[in-house]
PyMOL commands that place a pseudoatom at each C-alpha (Angstrom):
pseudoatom trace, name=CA, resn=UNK, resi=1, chain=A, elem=C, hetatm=0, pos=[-56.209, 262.482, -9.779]
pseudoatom trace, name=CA, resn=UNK, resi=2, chain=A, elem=C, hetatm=0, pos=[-58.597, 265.406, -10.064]
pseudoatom trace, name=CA, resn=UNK, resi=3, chain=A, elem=C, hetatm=0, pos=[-61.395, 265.876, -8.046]
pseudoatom trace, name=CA, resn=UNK, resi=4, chain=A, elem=C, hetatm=0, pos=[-63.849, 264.517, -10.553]
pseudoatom trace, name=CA, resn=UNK, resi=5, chain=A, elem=C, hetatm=0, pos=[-61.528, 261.147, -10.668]
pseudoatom trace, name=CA, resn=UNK, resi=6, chain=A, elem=C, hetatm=0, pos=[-61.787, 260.771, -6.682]
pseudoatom trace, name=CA, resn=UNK, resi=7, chain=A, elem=C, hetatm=0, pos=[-62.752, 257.714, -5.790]
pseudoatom trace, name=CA, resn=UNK, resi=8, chain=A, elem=C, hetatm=0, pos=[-65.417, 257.525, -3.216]
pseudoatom trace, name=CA, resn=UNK, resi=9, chain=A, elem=C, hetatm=0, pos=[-66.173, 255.676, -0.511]
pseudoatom trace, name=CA, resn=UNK, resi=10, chain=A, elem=C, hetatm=0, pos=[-69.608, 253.413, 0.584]
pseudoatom trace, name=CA, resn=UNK, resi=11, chain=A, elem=C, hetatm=0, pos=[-70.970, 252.507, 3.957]
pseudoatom trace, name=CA, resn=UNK, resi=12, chain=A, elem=C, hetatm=0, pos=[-74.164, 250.385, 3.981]
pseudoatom trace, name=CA, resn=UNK, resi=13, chain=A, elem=C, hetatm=0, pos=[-76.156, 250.020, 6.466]
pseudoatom trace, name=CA, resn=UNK, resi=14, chain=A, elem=C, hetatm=0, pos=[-78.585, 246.812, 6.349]
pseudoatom trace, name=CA, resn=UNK, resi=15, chain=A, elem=C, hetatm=0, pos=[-81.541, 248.119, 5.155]
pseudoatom trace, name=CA, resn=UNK, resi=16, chain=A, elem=C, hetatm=0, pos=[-80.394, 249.302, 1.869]
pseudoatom trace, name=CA, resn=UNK, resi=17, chain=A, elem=C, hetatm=0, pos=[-78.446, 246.510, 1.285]
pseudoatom trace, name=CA, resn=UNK, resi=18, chain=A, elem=C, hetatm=0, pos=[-81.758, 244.477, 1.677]
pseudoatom trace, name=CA, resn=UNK, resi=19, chain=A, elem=C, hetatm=0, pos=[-84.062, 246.280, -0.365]
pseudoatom trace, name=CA, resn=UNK, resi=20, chain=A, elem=C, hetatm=0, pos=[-81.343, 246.396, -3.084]
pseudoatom trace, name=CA, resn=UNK, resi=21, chain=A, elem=C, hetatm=0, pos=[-81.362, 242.319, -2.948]
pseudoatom trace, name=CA, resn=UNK, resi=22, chain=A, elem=C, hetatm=0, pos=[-84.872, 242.125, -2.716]
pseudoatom trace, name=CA, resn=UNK, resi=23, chain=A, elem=C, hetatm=0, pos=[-85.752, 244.224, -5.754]
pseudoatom trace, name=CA, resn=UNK, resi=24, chain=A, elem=C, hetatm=0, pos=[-83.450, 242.656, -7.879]
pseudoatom trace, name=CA, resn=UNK, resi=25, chain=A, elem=C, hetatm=0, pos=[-81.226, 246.238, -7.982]
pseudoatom trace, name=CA, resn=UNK, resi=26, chain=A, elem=C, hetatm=0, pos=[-78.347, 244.653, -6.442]
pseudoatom trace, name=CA, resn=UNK, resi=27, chain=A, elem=C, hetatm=0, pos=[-76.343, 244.892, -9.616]
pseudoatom trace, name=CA, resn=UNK, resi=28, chain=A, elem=C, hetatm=0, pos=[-76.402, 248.895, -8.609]
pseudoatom trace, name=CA, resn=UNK, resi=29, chain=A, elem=C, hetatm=0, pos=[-74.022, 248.094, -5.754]
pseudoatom trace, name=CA, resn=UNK, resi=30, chain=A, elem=C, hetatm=0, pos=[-71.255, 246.261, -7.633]
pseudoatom trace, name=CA, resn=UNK, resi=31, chain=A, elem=C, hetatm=0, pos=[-71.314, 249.104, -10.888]
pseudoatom trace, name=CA, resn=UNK, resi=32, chain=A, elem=C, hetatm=0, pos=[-71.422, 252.189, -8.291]
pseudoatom trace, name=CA, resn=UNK, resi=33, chain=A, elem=C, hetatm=0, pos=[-67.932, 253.390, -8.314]
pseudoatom trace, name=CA, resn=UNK, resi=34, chain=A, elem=C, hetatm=0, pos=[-65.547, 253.797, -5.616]
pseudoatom trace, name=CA, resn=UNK, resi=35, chain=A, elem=C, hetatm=0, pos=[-64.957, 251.633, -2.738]
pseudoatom trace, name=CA, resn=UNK, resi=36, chain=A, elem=C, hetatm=0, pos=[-67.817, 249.771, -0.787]
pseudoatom trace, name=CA, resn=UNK, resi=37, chain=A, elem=C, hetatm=0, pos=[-67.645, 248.266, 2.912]
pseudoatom trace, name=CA, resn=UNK, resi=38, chain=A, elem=C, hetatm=0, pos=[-70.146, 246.874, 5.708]
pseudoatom trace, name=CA, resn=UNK, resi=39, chain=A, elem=C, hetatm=0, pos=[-69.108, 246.568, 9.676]
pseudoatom trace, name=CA, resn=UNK, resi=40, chain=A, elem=C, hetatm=0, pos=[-69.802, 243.211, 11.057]
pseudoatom trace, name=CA, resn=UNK, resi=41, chain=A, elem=C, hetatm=0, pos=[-72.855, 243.953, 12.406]
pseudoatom trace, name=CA, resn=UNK, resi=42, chain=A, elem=C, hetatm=0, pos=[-74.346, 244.794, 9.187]
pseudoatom trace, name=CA, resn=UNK, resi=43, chain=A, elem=C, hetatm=0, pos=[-73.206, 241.180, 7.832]
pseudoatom trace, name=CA, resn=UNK, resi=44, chain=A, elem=C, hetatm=0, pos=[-74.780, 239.541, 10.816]
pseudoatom trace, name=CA, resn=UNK, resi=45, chain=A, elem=C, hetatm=0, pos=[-77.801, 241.010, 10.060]
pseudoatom trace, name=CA, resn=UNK, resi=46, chain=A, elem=C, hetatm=0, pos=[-78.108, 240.766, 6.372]
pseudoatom trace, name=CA, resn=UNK, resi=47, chain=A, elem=C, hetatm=0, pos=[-76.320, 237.986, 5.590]
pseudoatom trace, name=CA, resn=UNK, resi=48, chain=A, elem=C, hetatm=0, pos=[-76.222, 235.280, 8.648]
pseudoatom trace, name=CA, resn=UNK, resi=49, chain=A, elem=C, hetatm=0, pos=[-79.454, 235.984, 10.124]
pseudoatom trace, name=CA, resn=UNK, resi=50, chain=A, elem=C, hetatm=0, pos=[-81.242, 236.799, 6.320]
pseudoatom trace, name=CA, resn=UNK, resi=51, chain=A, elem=C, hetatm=0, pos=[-79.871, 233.164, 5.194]
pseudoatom trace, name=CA, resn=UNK, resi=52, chain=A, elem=C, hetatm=0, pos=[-81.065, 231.394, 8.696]
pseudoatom trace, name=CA, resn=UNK, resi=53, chain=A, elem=C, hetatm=0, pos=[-84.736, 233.116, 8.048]
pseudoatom trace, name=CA, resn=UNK, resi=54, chain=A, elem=C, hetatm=0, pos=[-84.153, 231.864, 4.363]
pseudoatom trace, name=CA, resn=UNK, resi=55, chain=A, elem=C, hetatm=0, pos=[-84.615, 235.897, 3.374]
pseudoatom trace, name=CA, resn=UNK, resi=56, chain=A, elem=C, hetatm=0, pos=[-83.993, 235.800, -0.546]
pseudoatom trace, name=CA, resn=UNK, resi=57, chain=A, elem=C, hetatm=0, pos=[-81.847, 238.840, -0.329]
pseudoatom trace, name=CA, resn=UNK, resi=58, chain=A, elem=C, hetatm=0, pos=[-79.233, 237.322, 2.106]
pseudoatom trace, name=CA, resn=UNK, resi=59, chain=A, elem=C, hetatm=0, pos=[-77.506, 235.180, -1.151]
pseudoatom trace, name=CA, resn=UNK, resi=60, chain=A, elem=C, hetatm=0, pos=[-77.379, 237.764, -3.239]
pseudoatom trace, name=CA, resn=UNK, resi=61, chain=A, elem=C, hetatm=0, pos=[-75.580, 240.361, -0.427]
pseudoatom trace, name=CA, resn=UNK, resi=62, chain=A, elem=C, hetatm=0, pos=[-73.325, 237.215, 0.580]
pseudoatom trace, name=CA, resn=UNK, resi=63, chain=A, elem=C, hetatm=0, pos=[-72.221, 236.907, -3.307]
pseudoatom trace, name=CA, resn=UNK, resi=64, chain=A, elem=C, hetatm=0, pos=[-71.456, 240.286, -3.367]
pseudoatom trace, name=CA, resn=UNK, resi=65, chain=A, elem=C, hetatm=0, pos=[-68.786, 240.142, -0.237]
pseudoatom trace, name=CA, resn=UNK, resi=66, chain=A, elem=C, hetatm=0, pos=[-67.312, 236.715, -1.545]
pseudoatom trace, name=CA, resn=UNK, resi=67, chain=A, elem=C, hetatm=0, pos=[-66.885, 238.228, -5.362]
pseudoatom trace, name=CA, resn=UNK, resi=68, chain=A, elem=C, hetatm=0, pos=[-64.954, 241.355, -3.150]
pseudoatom trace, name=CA, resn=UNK, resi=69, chain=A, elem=C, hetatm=0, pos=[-67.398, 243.582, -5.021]
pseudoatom trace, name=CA, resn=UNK, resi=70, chain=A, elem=C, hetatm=0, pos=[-68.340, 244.657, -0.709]
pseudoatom trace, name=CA, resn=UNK, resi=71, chain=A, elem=C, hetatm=0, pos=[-65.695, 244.588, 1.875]
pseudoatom trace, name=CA, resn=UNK, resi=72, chain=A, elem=C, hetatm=0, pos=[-66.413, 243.836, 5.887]
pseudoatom trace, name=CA, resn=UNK, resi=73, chain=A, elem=C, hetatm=0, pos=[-64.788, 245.743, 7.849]
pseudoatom trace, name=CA, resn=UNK, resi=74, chain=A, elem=C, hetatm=0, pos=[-64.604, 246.974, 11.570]
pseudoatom trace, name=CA, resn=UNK, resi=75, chain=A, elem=C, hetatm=0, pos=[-64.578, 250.094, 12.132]
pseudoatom trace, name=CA, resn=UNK, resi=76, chain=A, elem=C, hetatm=0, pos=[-62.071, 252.077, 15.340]
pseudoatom trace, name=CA, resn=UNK, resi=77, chain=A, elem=C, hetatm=0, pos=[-63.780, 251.360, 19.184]
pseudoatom trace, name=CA, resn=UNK, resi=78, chain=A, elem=C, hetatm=0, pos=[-62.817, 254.915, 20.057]
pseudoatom trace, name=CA, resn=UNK, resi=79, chain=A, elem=C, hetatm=0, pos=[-64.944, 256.227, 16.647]
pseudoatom trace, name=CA, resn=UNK, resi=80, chain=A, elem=C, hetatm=0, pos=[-67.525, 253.924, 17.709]
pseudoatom trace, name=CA, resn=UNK, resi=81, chain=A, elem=C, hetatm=0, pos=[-67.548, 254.516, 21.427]
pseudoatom trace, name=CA, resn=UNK, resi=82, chain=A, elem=C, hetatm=0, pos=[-68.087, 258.469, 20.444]
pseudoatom trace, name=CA, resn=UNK, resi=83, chain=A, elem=C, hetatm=0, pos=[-70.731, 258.063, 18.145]
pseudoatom trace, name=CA, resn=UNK, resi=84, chain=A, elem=C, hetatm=0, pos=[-72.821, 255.236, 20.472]
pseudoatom trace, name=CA, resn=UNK, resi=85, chain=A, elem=C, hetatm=0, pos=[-71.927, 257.969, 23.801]
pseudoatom trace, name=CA, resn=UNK, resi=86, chain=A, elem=C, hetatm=0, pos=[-75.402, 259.919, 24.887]
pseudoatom trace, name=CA, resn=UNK, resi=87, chain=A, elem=C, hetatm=0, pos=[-77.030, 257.874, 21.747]
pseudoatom trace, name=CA, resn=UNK, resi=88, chain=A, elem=C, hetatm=0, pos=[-79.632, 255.211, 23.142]
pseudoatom trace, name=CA, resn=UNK, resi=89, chain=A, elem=C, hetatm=0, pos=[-81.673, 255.409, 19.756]
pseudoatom trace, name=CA, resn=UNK, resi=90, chain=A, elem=C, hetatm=0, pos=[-79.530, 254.379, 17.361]
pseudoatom trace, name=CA, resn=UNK, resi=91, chain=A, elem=C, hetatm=0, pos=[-78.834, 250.188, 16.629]
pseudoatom trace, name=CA, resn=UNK, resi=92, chain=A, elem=C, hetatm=0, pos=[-75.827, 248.653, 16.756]
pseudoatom trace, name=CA, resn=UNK, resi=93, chain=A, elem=C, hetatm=0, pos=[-75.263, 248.266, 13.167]
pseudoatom trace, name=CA, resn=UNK, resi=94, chain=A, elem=C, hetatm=0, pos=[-76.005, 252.237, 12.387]
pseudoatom trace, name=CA, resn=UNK, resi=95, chain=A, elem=C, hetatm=0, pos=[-73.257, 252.830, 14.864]
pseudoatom trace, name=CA, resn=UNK, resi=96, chain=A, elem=C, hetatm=0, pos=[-70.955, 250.716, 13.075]
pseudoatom trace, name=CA, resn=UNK, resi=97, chain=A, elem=C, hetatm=0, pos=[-72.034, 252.283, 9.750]
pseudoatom trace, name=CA, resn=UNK, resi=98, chain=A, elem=C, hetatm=0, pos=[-71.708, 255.831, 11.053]
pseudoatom trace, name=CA, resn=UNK, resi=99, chain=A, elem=C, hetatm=0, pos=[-68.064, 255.059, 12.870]
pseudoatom trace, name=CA, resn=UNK, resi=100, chain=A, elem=C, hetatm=0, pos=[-67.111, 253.117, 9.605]
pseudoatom trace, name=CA, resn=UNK, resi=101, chain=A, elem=C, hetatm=0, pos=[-68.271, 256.559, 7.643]
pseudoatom trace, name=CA, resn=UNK, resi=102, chain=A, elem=C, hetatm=0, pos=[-66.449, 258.979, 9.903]
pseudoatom trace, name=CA, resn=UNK, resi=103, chain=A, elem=C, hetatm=0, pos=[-63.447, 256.942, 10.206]
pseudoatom trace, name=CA, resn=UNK, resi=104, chain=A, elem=C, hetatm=0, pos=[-62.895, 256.399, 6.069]
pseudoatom trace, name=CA, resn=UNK, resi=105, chain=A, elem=C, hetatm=0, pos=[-64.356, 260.000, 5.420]
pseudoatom trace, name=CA, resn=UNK, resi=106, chain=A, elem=C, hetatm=0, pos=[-67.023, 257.869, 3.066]
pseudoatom trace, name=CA, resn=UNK, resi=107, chain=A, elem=C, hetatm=0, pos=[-70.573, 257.936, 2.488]
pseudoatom trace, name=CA, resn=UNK, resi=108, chain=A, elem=C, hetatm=0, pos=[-72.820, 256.329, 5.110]
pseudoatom trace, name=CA, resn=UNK, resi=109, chain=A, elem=C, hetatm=0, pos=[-75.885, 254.975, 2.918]
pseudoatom trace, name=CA, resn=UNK, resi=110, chain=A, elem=C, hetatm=0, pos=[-78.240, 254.881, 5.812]
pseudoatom trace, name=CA, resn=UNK, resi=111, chain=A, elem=C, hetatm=0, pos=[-82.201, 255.944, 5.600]
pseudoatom trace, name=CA, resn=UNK, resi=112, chain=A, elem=C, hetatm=0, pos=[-83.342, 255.561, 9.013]
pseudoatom trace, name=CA, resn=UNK, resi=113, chain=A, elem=C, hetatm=0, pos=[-83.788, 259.266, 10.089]
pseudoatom trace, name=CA, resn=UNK, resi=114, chain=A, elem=C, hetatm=0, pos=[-82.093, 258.659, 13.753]
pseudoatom trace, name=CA, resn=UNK, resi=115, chain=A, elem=C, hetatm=0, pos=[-79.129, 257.616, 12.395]
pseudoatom trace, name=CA, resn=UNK, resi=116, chain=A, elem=C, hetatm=0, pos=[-79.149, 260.276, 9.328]
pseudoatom trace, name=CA, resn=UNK, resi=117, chain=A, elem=C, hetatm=0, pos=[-79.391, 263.238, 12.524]
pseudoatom trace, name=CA, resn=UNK, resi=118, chain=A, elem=C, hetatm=0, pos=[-76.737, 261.637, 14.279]
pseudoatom trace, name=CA, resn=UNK, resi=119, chain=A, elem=C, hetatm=0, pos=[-74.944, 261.918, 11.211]
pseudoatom trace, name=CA, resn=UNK, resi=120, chain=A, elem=C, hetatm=0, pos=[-75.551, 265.232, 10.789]
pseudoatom trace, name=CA, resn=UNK, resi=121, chain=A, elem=C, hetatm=0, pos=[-74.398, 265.842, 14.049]
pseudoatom trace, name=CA, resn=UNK, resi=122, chain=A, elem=C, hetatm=0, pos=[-70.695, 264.369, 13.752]
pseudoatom trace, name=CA, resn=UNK, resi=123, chain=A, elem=C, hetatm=0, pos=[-70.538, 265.623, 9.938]
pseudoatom trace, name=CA, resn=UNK, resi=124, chain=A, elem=C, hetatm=0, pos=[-70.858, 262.403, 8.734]
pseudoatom trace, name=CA, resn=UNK, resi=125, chain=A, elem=C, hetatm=0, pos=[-71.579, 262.508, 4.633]
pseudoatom trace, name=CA, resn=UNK, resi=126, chain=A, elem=C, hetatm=0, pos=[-75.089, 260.252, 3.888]
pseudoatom trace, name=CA, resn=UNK, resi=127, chain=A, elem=C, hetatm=0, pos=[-77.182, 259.035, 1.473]
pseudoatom trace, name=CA, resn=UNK, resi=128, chain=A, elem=C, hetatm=0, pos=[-80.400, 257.516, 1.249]
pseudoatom trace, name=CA, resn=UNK, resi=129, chain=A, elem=C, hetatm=0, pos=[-80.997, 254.093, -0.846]
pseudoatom trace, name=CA, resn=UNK, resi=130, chain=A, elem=C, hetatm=0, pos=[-82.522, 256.448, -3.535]
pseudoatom trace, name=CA, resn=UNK, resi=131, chain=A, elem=C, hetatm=0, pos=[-79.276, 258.293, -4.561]
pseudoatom trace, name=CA, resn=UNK, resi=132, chain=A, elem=C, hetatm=0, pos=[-77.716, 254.957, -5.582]
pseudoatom trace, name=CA, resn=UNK, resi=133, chain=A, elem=C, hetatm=0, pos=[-80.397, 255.060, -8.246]
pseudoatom trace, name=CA, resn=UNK, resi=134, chain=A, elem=C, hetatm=0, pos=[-79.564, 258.518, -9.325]
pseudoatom trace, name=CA, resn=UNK, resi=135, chain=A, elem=C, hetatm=0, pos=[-76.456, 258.095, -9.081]
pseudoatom trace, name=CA, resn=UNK, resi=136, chain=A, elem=C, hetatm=0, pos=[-76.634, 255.096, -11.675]
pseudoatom trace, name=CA, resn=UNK, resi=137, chain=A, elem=C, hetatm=0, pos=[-78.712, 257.621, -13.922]
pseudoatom trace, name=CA, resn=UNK, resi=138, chain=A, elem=C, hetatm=0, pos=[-76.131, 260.131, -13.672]
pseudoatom trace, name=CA, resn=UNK, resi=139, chain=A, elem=C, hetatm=0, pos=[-73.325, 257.471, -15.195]
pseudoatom trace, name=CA, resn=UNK, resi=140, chain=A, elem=C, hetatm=0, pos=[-75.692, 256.639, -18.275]
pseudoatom trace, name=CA, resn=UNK, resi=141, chain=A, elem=C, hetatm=0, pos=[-76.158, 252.990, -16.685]
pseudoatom trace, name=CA, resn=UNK, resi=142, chain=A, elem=C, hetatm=0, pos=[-80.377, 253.493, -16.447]
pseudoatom trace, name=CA, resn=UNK, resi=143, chain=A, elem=C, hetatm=0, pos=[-82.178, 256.168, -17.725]
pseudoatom trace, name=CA, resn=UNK, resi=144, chain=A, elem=C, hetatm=0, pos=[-84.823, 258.470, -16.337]
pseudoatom trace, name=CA, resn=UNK, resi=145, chain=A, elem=C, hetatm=0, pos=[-87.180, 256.323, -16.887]
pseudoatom trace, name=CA, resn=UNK, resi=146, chain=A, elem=C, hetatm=0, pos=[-85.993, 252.746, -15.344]
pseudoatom trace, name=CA, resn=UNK, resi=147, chain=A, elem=C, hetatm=0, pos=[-84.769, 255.228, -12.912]
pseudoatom trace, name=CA, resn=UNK, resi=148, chain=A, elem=C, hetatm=0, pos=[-88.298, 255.686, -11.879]
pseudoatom trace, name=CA, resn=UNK, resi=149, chain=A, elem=C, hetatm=0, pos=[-89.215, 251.942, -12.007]
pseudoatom trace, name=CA, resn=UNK, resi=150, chain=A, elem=C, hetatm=0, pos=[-86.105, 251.452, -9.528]
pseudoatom trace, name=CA, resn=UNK, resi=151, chain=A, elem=C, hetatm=0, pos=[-87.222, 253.594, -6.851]
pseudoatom trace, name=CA, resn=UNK, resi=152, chain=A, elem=C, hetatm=0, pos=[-91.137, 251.726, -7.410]
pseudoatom trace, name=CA, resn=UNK, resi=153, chain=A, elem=C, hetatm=0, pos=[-89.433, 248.374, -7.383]
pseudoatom trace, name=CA, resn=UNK, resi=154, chain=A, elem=C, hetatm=0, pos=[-87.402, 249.571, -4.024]
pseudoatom trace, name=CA, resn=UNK, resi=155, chain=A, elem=C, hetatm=0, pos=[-90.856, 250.644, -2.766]
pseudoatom trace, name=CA, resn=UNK, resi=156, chain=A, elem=C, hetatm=0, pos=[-92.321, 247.003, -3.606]
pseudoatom trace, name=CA, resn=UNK, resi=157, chain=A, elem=C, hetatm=0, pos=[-89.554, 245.576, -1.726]
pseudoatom trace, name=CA, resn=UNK, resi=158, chain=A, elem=C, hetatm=0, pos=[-90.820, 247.395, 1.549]
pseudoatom trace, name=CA, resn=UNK, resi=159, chain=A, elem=C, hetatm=0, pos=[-88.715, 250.128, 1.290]
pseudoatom trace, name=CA, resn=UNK, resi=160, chain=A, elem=C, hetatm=0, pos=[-90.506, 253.141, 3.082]
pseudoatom trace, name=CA, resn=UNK, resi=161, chain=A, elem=C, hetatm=0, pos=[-90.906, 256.327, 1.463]
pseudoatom trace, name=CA, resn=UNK, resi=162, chain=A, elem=C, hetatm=0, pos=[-93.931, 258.369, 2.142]
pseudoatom trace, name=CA, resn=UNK, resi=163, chain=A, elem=C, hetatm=0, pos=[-95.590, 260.313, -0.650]
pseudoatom trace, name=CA, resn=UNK, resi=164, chain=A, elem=C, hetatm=0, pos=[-94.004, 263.819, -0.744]
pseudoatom trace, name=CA, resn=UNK, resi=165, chain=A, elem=C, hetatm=0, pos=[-90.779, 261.846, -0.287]
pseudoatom trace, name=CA, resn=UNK, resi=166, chain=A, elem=C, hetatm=0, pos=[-91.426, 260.028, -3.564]
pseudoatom trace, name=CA, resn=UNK, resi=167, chain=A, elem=C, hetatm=0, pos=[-92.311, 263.093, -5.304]
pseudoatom trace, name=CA, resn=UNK, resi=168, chain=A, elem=C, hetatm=0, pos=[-89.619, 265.028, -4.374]
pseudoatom trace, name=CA, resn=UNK, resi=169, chain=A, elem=C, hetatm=0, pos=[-87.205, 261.536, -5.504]
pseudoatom trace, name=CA, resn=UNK, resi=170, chain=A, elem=C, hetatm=0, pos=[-89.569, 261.694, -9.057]
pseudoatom trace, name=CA, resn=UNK, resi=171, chain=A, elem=C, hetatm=0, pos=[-88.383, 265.323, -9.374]
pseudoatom trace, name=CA, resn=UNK, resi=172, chain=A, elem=C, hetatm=0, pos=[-84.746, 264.925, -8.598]
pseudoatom trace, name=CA, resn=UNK, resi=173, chain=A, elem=C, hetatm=0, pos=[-84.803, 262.123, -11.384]
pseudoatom trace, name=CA, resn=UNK, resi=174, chain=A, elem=C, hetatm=0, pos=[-86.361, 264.754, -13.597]
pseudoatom trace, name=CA, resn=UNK, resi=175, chain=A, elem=C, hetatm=0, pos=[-83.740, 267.247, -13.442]
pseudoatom trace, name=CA, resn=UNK, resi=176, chain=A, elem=C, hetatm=0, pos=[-81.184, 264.666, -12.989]
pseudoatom trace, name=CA, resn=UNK, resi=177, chain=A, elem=C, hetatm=0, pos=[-78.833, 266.817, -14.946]
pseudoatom trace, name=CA, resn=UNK, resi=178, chain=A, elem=C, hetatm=0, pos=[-78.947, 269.729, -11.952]
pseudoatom trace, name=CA, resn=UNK, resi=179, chain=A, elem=C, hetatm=0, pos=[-78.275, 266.991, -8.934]
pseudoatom trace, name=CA, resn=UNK, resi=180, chain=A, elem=C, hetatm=0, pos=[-74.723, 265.880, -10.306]
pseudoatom trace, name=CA, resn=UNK, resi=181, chain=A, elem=C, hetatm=0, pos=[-73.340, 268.298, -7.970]
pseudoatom trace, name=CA, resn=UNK, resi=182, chain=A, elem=C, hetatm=0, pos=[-74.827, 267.196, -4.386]
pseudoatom trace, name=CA, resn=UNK, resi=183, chain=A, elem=C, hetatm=0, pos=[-73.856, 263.399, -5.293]
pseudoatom trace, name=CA, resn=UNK, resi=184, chain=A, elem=C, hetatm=0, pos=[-70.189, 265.241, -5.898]
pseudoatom trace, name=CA, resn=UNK, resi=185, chain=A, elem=C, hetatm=0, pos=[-69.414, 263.360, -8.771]
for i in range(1, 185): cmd.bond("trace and resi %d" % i, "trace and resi %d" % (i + 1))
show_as sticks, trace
zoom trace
């Protein structure tokens, strides 16, 4: 297997997993390629505690773990116990996501920015929610255009992105063809 043939490796934290199921982009998750998993936390969250609310995303993230299309999966205590030490900001369920990450040597797809620094900080790989869409226009499955509406129907889901943010995610889509690299695909 060459390096272009590597198969990757997904983390998702709850929010992206959410807004995925809420905006009806939760197809994205089963056709990204490479493996996909979620700590228990994360499936607590989502899934138990989205169905008991009656959230409309929790189905559609609980079909995706029963079709094996996402994996739960603990991740080490002594991975977790370093990334939760000195760290009072960061939830339970970014922990996980961030141990999970480290552990595997896979992507964390987290967007909350205190658990993207502590990322940083333990040379954890991340995404946001967004690259999942570019990443889908990279493999031919969308084009620049539904591209676009993806990130607006993310956005219309409650997914936060603030204005330069959005640009900056318009202009990335643009010159999809020049972002292959960073997604390391």
């Amino acid at each position: 297997m060459d390096n272009k043939e590597k198969r990757l490796i997904f983390i998702f934290n709850a929010t992206p997993l959410i807004h995925f199921g809420k905006s009806g982009l939760a197809w994205m998750i089963e056709k990204l390629n490479g493996e996909k998993y979620i700590p228990p936390t994360v499936y607590k969250e989502v899934v138990v505690t989205g169905k008991n609310k009656g959230f409309e995303d929790a189905p559609i993230i609980e079909n995706l773990i029963h079709r094996k299309v996402i994996t739960i999966k603990e991740p080490k205590k002594d991975i977790l116990t370093l990334i939760t030490k000195g760290q009072k900001d960061i939830h339970k369920g970014e922990a996980e996501v961030l141990a999970l990450a480290k552990e595997l040597n896979a992507i964390a797809i987290v967007d909350d920015p205190v658990a993207r620094k502590i990322a940083d900080i333990y040379n954890i790989k991340k995404e946001g929610s967004y690259t999942i869409i570019i990443r889908m226009l990279l493999k031919g499955q969308i084009n620049k255009e539904e591209a676009k509406e993806s990130i607006d129907k993310l956005i219309a889901s409650g997914w936060r992105c603030d204005i330069d943010f959005y640009r900056h995610i318009l202009k990335l889509i643009e010159k999809s063809n020049q972002f292959v690299d960073y997604l390391q695909q």
